[in-house]
C-alpha positions as CSV (number, residue, x, y, z in Angstrom):
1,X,98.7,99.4,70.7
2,X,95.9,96.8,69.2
3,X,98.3,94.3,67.9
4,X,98.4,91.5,71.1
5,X,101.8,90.4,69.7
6,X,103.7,93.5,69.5
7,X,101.8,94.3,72.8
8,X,103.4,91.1,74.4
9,X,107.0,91.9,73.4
10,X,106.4,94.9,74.5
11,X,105.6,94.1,78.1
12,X,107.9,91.0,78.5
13,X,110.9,93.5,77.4
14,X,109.8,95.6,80.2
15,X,109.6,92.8,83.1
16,X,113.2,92.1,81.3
17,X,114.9,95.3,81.9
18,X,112.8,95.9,85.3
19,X,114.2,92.3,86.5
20,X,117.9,93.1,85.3
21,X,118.0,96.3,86.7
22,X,116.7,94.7,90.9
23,X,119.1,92.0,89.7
24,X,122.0,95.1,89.2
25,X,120.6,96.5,92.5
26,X,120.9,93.3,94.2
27,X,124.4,92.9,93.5
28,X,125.7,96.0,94.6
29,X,124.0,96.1,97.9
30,X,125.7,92.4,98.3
31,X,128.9,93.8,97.6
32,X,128.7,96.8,99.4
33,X,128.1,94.6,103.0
């Protein structure tokens, strides 16, 4: 990938789904206790 934009989106949608799916994770093992 040489494009820095597309590069950019590409890796902030990552950190995106990575943090919403600890944030998912998070809230089961809250409601679980």
């Amino acid at each position: 990938v040489a494009d820095p934009i597309y590069r950019q989106g590409v890796v902030a949608a990552g950190s995106g789904a990575k943090a919403a799916i600890e944030a998912e994770r998070f809230l089961q093992d809250k409601g679980e206790k």
